[in-house]
C-alpha positions in Angstrom: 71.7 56.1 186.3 68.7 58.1 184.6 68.6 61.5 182.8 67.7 63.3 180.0 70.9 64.3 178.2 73.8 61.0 177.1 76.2 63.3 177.0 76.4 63.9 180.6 75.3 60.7 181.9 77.8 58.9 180.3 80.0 61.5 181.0 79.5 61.0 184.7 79.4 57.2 185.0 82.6 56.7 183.5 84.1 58.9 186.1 82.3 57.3 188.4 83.6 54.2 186.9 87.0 55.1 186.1 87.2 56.0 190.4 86.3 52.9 191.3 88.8 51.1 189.3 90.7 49.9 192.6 87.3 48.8 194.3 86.9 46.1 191.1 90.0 43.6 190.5 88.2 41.7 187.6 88.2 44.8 185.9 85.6 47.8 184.7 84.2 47.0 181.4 81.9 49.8 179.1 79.7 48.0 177.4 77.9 50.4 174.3 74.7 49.8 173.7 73.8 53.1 171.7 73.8 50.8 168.2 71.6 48.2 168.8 67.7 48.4 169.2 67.0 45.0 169.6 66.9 43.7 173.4 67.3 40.0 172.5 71.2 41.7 171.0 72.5 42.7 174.4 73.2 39.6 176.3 75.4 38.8 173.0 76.9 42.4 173.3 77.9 42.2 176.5 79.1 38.5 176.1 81.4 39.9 173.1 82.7 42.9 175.1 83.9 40.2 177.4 84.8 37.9 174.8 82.6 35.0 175.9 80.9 33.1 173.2 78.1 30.4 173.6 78.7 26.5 173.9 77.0 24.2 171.7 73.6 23.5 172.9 73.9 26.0 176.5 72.5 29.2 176.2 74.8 32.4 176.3 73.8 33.8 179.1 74.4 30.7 181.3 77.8 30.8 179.8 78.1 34.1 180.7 77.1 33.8 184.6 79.3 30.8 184.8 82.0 32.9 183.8 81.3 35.8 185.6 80.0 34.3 189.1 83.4 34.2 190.6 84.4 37.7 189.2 84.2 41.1 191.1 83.6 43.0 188.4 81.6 46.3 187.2 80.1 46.3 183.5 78.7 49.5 182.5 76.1 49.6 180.3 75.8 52.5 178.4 72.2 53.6 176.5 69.9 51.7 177.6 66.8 53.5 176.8 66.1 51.8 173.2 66.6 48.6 174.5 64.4 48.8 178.0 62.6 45.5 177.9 66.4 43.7 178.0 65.7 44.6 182.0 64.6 41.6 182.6 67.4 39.6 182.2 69.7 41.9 184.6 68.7 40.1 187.7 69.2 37.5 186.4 72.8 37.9 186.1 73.3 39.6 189.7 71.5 36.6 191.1 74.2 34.6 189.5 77.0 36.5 190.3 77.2 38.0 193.9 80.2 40.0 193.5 78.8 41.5 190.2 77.9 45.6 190.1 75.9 46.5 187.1 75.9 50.7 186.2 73.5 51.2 184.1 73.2 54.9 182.0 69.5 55.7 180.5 66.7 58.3 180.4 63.9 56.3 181.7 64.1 53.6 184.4 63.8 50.3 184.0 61.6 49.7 187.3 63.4 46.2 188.5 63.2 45.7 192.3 67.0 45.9 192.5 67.3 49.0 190.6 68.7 51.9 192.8 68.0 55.0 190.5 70.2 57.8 190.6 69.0 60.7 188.6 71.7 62.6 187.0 71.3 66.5 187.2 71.7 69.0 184.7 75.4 70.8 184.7 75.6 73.8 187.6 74.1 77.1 186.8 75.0 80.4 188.6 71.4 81.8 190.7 69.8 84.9 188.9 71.0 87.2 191.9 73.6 90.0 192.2 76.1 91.2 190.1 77.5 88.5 187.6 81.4 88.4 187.1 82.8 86.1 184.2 85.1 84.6 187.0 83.0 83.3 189.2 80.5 82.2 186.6 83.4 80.1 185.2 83.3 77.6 187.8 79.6 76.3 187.3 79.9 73.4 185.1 77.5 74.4 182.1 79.4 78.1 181.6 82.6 75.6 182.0 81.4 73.5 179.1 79.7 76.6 176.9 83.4 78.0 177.4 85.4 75.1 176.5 82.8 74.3 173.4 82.3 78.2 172.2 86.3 78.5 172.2 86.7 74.9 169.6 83.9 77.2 167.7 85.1 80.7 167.9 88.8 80.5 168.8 88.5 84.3 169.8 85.6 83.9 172.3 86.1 84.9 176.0 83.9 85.3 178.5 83.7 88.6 179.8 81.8 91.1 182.8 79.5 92.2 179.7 78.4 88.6 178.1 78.5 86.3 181.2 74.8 87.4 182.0 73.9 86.2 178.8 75.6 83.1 178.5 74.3 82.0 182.0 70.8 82.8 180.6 71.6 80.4 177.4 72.6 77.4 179.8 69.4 78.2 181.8 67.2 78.1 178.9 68.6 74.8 177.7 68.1 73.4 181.2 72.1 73.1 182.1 71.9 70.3 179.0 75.4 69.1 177.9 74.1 68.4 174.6 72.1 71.2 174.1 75.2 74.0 175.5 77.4 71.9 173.2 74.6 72.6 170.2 73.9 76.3 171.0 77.8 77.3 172.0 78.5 75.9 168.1 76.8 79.0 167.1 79.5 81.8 168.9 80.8 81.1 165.0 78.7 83.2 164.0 76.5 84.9 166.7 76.8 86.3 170.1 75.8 85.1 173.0 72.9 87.8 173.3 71.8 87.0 169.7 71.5 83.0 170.5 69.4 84.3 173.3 67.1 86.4 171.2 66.8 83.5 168.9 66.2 81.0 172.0 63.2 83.2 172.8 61.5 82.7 169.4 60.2 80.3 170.0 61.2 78.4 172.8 58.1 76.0 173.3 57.4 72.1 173.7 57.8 70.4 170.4 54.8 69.4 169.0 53.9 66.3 168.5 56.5 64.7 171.1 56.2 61.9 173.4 53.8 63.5 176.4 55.2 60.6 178.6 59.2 61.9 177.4 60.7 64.2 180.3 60.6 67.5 180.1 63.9 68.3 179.7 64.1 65.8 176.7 61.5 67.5 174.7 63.8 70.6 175.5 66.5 69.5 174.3 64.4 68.1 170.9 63.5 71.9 171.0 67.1 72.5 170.9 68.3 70.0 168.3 65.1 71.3 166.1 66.5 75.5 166.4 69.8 73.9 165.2 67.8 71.6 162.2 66.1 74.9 161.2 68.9 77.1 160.9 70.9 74.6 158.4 70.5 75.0 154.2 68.0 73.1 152.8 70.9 71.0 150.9 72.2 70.6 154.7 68.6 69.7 155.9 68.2 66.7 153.4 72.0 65.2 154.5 71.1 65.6 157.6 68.0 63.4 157.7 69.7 60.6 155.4 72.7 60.3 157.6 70.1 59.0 160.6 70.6 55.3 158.5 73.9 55.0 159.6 74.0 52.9 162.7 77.4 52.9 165.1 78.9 56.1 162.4 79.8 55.6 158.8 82.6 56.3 156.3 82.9 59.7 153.8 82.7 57.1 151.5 79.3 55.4 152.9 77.8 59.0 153.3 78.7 60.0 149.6 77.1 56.2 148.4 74.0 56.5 150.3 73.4 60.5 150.7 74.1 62.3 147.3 71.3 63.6 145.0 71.3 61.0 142.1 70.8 57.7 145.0 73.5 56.4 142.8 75.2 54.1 145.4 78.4 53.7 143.1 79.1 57.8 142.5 82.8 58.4 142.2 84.6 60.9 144.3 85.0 63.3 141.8 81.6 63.6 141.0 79.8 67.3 142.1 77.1 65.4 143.7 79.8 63.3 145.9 81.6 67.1 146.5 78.5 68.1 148.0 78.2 65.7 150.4 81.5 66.3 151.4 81.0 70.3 151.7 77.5 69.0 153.8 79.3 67.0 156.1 82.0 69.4 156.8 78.9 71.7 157.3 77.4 69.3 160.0 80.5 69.1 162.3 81.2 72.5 161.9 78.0 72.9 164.1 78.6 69.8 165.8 75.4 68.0 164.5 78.2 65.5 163.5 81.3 64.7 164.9 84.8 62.7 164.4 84.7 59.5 166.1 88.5 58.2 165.1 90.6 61.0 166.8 93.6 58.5 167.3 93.3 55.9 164.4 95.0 55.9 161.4 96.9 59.3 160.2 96.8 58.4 156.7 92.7 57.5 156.6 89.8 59.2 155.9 87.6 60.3 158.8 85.0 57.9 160.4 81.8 60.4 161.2 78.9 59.6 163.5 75.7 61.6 165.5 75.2 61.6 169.1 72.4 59.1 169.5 69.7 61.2 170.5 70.7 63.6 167.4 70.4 60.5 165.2 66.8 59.8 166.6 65.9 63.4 165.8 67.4 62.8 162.5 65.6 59.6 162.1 62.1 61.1 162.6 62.6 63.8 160.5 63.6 61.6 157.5 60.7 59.9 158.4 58.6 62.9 157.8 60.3 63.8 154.6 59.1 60.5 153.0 61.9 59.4 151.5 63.1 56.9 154.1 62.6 53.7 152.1 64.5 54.9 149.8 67.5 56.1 151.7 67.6 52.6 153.4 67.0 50.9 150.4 70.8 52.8 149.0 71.9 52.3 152.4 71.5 47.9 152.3 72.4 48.3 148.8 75.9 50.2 149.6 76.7 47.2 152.1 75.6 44.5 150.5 78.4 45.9 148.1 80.7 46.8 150.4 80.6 42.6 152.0 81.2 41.4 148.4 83.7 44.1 148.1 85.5 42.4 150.8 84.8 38.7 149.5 86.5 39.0 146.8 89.6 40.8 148.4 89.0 37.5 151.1 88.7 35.1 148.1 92.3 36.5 146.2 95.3 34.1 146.0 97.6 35.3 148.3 95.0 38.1 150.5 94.7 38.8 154.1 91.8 37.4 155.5 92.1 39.0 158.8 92.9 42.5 156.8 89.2 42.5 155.4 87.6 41.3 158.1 89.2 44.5 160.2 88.4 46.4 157.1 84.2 45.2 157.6 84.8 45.8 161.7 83.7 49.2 161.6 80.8 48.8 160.0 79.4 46.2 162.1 76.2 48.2 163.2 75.3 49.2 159.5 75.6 45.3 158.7 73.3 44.6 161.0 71.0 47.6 160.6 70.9 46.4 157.0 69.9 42.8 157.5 66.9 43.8 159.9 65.6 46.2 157.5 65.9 43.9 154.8 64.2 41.0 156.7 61.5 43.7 157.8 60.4 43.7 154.4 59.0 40.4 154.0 59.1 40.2 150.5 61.1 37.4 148.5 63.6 39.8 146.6 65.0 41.8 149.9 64.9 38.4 151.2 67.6 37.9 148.7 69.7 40.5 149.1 69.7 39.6 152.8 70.9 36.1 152.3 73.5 37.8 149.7 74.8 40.0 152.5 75.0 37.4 154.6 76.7 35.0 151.9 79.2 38.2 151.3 80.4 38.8 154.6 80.3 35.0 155.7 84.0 35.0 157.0 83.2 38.1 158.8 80.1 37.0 160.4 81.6 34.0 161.2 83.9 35.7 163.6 81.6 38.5 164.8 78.1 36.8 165.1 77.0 34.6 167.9 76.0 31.0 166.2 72.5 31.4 167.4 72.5 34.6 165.7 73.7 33.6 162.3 71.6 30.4 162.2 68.7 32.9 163.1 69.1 35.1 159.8 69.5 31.8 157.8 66.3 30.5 159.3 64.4 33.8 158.4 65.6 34.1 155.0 64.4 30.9 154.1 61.5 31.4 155.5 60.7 34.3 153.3 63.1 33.5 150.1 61.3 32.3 146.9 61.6 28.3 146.2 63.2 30.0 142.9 66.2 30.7 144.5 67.5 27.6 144.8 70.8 28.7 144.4 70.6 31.2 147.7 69.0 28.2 149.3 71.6 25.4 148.7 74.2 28.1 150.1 72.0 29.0 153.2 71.0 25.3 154.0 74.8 24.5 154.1 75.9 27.4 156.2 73.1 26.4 158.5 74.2 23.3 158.3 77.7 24.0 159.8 76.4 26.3 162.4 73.9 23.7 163.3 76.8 21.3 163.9 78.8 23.6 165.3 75.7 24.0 168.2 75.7 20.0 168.2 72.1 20.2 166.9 73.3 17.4 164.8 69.5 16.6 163.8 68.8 19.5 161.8 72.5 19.7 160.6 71.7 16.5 158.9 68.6 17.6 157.7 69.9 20.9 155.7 72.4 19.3 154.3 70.4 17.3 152.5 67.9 19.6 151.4 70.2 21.2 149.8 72.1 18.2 148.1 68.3 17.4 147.0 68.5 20.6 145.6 72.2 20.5 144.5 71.2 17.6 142.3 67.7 19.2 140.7 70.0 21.9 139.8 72.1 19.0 138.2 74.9 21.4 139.0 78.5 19.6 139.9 79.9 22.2 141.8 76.7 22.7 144.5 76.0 19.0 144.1 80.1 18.7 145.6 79.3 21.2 147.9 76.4 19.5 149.5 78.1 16.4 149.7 81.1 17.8 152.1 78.3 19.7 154.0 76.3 16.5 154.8 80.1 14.1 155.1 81.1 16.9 157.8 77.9 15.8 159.9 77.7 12.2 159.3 81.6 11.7 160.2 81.0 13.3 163.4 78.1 11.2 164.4 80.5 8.6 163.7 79.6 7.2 160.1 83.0 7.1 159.0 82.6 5.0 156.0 79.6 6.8 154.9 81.5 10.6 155.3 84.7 9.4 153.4 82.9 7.7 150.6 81.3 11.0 150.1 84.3 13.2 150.4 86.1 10.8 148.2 82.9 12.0 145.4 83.3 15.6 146.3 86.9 15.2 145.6 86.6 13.6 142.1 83.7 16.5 141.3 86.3 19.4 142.9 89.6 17.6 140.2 87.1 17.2 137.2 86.5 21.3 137.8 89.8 22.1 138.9 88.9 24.4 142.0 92.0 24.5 144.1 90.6 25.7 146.8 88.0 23.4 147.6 90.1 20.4 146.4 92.5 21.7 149.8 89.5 21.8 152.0 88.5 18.4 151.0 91.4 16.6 151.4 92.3 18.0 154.6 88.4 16.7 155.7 89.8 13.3 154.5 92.4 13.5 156.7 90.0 13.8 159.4 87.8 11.0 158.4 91.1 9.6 158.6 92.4 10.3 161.9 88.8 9.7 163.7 90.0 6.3 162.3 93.2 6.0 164.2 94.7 5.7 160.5 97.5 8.2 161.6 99.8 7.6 158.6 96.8 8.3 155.9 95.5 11.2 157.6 99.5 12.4 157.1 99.3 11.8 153.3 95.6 13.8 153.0 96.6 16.5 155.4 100.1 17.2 153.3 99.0 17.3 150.0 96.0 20.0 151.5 98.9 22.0 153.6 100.7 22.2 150.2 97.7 23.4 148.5 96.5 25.7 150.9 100.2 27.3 151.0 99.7 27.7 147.0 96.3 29.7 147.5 97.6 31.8 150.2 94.8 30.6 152.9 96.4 31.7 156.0 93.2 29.9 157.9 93.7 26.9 155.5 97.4 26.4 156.6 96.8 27.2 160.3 94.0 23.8 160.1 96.4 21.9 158.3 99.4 22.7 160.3 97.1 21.9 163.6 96.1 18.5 162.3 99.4 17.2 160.5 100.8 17.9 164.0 98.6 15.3 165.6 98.9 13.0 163.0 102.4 12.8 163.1 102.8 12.4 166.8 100.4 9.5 167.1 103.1 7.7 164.9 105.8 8.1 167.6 108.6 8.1 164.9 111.6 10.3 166.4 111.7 12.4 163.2 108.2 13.1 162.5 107.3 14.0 166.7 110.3 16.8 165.9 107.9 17.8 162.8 105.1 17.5 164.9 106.4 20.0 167.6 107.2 22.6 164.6 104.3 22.3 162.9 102.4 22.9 166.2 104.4 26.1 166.7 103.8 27.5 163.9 100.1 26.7 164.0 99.8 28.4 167.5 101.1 31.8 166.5 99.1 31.3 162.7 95.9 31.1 165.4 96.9 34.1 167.3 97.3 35.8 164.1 93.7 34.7 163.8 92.2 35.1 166.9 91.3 31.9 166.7 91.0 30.5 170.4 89.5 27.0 169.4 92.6 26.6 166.9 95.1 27.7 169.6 93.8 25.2 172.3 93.6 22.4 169.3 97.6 23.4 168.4 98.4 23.5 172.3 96.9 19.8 172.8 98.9 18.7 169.8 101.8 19.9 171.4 101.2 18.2 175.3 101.4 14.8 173.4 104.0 15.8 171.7 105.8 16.2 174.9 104.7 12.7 176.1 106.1 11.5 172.6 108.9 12.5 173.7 109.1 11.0 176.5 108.0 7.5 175.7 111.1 7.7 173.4 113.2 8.5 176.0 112.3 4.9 177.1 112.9 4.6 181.2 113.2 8.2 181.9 109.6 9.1 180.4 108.2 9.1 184.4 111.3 11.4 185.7 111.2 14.3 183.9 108.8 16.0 186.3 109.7 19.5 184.3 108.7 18.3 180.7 105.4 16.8 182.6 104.6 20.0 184.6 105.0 21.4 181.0 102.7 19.2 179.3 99.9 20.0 182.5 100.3 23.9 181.7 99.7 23.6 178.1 96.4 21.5 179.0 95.5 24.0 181.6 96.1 26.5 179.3 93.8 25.1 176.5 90.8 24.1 178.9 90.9 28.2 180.1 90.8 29.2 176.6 88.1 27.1 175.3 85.8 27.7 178.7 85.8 31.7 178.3 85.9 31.6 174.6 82.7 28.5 175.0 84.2 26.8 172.2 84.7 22.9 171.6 87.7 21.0 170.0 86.8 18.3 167.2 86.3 15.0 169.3 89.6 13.5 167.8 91.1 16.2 169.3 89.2 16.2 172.5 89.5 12.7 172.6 94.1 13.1 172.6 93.4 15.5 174.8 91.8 13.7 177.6 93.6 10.6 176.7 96.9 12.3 177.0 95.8 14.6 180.2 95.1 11.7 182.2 98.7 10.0 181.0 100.3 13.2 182.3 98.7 12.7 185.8 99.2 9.6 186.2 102.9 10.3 186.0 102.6 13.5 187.8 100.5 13.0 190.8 97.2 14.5 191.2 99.3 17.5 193.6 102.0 18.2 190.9 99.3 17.6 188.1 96.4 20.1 189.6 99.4 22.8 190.4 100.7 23.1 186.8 97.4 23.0 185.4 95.8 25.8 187.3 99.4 27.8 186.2 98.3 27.1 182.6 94.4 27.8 183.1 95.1 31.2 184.6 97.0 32.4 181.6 95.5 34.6 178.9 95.4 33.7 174.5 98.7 36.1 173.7 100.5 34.2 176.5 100.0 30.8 174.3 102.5 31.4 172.1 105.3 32.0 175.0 104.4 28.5 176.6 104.6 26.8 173.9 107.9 27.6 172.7 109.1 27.5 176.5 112.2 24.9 176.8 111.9 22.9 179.9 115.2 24.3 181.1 113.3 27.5 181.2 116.2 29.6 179.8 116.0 33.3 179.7 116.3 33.4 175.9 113.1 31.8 174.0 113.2 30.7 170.6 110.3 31.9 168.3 109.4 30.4 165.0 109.5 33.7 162.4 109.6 34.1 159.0 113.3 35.1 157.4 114.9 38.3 158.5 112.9 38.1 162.0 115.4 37.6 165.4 114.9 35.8 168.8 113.4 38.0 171.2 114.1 38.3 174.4 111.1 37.6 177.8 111.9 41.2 178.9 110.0 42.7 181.8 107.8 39.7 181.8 106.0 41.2 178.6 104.4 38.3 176.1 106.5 37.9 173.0 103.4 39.5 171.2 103.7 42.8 173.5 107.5 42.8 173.1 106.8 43.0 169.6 103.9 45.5 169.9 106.6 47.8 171.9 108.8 47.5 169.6 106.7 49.4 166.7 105.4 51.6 169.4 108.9 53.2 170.1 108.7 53.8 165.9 105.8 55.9 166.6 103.1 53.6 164.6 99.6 53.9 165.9 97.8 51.0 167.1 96.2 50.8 163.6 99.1 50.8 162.0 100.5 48.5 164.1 97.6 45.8 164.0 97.9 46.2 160.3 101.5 45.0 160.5 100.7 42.4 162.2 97.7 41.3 160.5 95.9 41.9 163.9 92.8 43.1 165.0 92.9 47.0 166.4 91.1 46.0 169.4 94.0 43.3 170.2 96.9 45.7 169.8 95.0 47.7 172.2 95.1 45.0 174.5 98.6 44.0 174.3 99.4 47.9 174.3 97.6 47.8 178.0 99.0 44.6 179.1 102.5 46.1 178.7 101.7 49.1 180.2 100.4 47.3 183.5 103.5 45.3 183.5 105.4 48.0 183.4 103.9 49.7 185.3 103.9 52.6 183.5 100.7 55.4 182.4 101.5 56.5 179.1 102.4 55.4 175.5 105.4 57.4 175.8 106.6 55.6 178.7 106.1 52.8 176.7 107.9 54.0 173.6 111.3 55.3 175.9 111.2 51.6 177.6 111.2 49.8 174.7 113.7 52.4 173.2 115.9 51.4 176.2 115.7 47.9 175.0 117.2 48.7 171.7 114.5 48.2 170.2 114.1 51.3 167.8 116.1 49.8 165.3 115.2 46.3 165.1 111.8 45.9 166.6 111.2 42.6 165.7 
């Protein structure tokens, strides 16, 4: 779908999407590609709309037609103009998946064989002929849209007999334009419609200078976004330019940082320069050169701002022009960089959210990125730096956000370009790369930078890095199976991590013992080591270091078939399956859910003759494998081979005493089920009573499987009928926003009900207003 104006192209295919809903059963999926100018970033923009991530050593986009070649699903990808070279790859992924429809939005085509163009046209305009009456002029869409944007202006504006000839003659000179009407009907603030026609008229001309190969309408519409630019202040000029840096919007507080007078990233709010920005900004949405982007989120936070696209680019070229852009993006990488440590020390706190700072980052995602490409652009040693700093900064974040490829990529370029100096930057970005080079089962080069930087670890003569290096390269040499050599190496880590009494790390290292220990089959050390780290972790307040340890003590203490500690296996488990949905952790939810299919054939074998009768407890055990193979195939994650090693061990157990019929039956049942439906299977009795039990903290009651709503959307439901937003309620739950809108629309469809009120007086009818959870 080509034209000149976003606005109305987009505008037009997701009402083209949102009508063919019914014609798609795998669902419609937007997929907004305004933010990123790199082509090689939208296979892993699309994959993370659909939340597919790459397997080790298989490219994403295989992953991704695997999982999409049985689907019958529409994506639609929305601005793909910047990005036109990505083309390629399109066919590639219809040839793959017959039953997939790709609606594509751009202003130029991308001229691929199986592109069908459809050119969207500018907004209805009444004819120059006869008399013109306000209401029949009121049904063409662009005197519609002038209407509807004039009135948010000018509250008193009306179109009448007397101004509807000059109002048709404005949407006529802007071409019919949504984003040009919505520019010039700003201006009814302040002048008529005949007076934005005089001023139309002077002059109205092809910008010079523009693209000759741009459509004509586009160089219009720059004509129309460059009457608006020259009738701001000069104070409004300058903010408008430095606002073009921001990537995917920004905060009032990123915009004062990176925009005021003195470049002084860390201004206070207070400060006259800061007020300015603020009174500029209030300027620029007044006339609708910015706009609000967070209508809905959080009552009692500040705006989130943002530019149409092609204003930004406007933006972009005249801070180009000014001569002040390195500047401006040299505050603007500075501001992040800060904000990431910001949020790695509120990570790194005894006792802090994780996932509360990584939500807090989310926003910002663009402007990360935006920052690091700059940075790397450079090619100079000290923003080389500061690129590896951001990166080391927001490390948790990126881990979560950023495809492994990708990461490993920006560790790769910054050593590349870093000075040999930095040996410090280098030791940490040899061991990240490391891990994500393990992680990708490129086992080779995880080897190798770990130890380069133990080599430099010990020319820094440093015990701490020297400790660090150590678990890095023990973590790659246990999984290729040199036990020996990996614990003798933890076991010097330790004694480094005691000597400088670092909690944290001492946690992390014991629990890798107990893995050293377990790949073993030494179930009752791998106990001891993962205790004493569950203990510690619980002291520091790691809610990721709990959930590992929780996962692993489980496994450990089933394997010993003791009666007492398979009960403290199956609560452990529990608990580490909802921690992991907490998360989002998929690979930690399938790891929890193995744990707890062998905890079920624990069971059994205790129950001595029995074990093969209990067809129900078996089925069980089949679901919760199903359930983790699903997860870990969309998510294109791996388990730790002890883990994958139970788990095919014990999945073969279970069929053996099933039957292949019974066996297949149950596990498809499981497979088919989504992540927030983990937590109900696994606390499922085998009697499958009404009533479910569900570990909580103190204070918290049973909930009830009502309506066949997830315990997570029950509980979602419950805060909804309170009236909380879904910020507010992912904050409460120390979720993600974009997973309390999921549950919120999950519970909805099973309800079978449209709006969040209808949602609010059901779960009200539940009694739920008063004790939602």
């Amino acid at each position: 779908m080509t034209g000149p104006g976003g606005v109305g192209k987009t505008r037009l295919a997701l009402q083209v999407a949102e009508e063919l809903l019914e014609e798609f059963p795998d669902g419609v999926y937007l997929i907004e590609l305004a933010p990123i100018a790199d082509p090689d970033l939208v296979i892993p923009t699309i994959a993370g709309v659909l939340q597919v991530s790459e397997a080790p050593g298989i490219p994403l986009i295989d992953t991704l037609n695997e999982q999409l070649q049985d689907k019958c699903s529409l994506l639609v990808l929305d601005n793909f103009e910047q990005i036109l070279p990505a083309g390629s790859v399109l066919p590639e992924l219809l040839a793959a998946c017959p039953d997939l429809k790709l609606l594509v939005t751009s202003r130029s085509p991308m001229r691929l064989r199986a592109e069908r163009e459809f050119a969207v046209s500018p907004l209805a305009i009444p004819e120059p002929k006869g008399p013109v009456s306000a209401a029949r002029s009121a049904h063409f869409g662009a005197v519609a849209l002038f209407i509807q944007r004039a009135g948010t202006a000018h509250p008193g504006f009306e179109l009448t007999d007397a101004n509807a000839s000059a109002v048709i003659e404005v949407c006529r000179r802007v071409d019919g334009l949504p984003l040009a009407i919505e520019l010039v009907a700003a201006h009814t603030r302040l002048l008529s419609p005949r007076s934005i026609l005089a001023r139309l008229t002077h002059p109205l001309h092809l910008l010079e200078g523009g693209p000759l190969d741009a459509p004509d309408r586009h160089q219009t519409m720059r004509d129309t976004i460059e009457w608006s630019y020259r009738l701001l202040s000069e104070g409004e000029q300058r903010l408008f330019r430095r606002l073009s840096v921001f990537v995917g919007g920004f905060s009032l507080r990123a915009a004062e940082a990176v925009c005021n007078e003195a470049g002084d990233i860390t201004i206070e709010v207070d400060h006259p320069q800061a007020i300015e920005v603020l009174e500029g900004l209030e300027a620029l949405v007044d006339k609708n050169l910015v706009r609000r982007l967070d209508q809905t989120e959080d009552k009692d936070s500040d705006a989130r701002l943002g530019m149409l696209e092609t204003v930004r680019e406007y933006a972009s070229e005249q801070l180009e022009e000014s001569g002040e852009v390195e500047a401006v993006r040299r505050r603007h990488a500075d501001y992040f960089i800060a904000l990431a440590q910001e949020a790695q020390v509120g990570m790194e706190t005894t006792g802090s959210d994780e996932m509360h700072w990584i939500n807090w980052l989310s926003p910002d995602e663009s402007n990360l990125r935006a920052a690091l490409s700059w940075l790397f652009e450079q090619r100079e040693p000290a923003a080389s730096e500061d690129a590896l700093r951001l990166l080391q900064a927001a490390n948790k974040f990126w881990d979560r956000r950023a495809g492994l490829d990708e990461f490993l990529g920006w560790l790769e370029k910054g050593l590349a370009q870093v000075s040999p100096e930095a040996r410090l930057l280098r030791n940490w970005a040899l061991r990240k790369g490391s891990y994500l080079a393990r992680m990708l089962s490129d086992y080779p080069k995880s080897r190798d930078w770990a130890e380069r930087a133990l080599a430099i670890a010990r020319e820094l003569d440093d015990k701490l890095q020297v400790a660090e290096a150590l678990s890095a390269l023990s973590q790659v040499v246990g999984t290729q199976g040199e036990y020996d050599s990996a614990r003798s190496m933890m076991e010097e880590a330790l004694e480094i991590y005691r000597e400088l009494g670092d909690p944290f790390p001492i946690a992390g290292t014991l629990h890798n013992l107990g893995e050293m220990a377990r790949y073993q089959g030494d179930h009752a050390s791998a106990e001891h080591y993962y205790r004493e780290s569950l203990e510690r972790f619980t002291e520091q307040g790691s809610k990721s270091g709990v959930l590992f340890a929780s996962t692993n003590l489980g496994h450990s203490l089933y394997h010993q078939g003791n009666r007492e500690k398979v009960a403290e296996a199956k609560a452990s488990l529990v608990k580490a399956v909802e921690l992991a949905q907490e998360l989002e952790g998929v690979r930690m939810v399938a790891e929890a859910l193995t744990g707890l299919g062998g905890v079920i054939l624990a069971e059994l074998r205790l129950a001595g003759e029995a074990a093969g009768q209990d067809l129900e407890a078996l089925q069980q055990a089949a679901r919760l494998y199903g359930l983790a193979s699903g997860l870990l195939e969309r998510s294109g994650r791996h388990m730790i081979p002890a883990t994958q090693a139970d788990f095919d061990r014990n999945a073969a157990a279970t069929r053996a005493l099933l039957g292949d019929k019974a066996f297949n039956a149950a596990w498809d049942e499981g497979r088919a089920m989504a992540v927030d439906q983990a937590l109900e299977l696994a606390t499922r009795e085998y009697s499958h009573e009404t009533e479910i039990s569900k570990p909580r903290g103190r204070g918290r009651s049973r909930m009830r499987a009502v309506g066949g709503l997830t315990h997570r959307e029950y509980e979602v439901a419950a805060l909804v009928v309170r009236g909380m937003t879904n910020a507010e309620i992912a904050r409460q739950l120390v979720l993600s926003v974009r997973t309390v809108d999921m549950h919120v629309a999950n519970a909805m469809q099973k309800l079978g009900v449209r709006k969040r009120t209808e949602l609010a007086a059901w779960a009200a009818r539940q009694g739920l207003s008063s004790d939602p959870v």
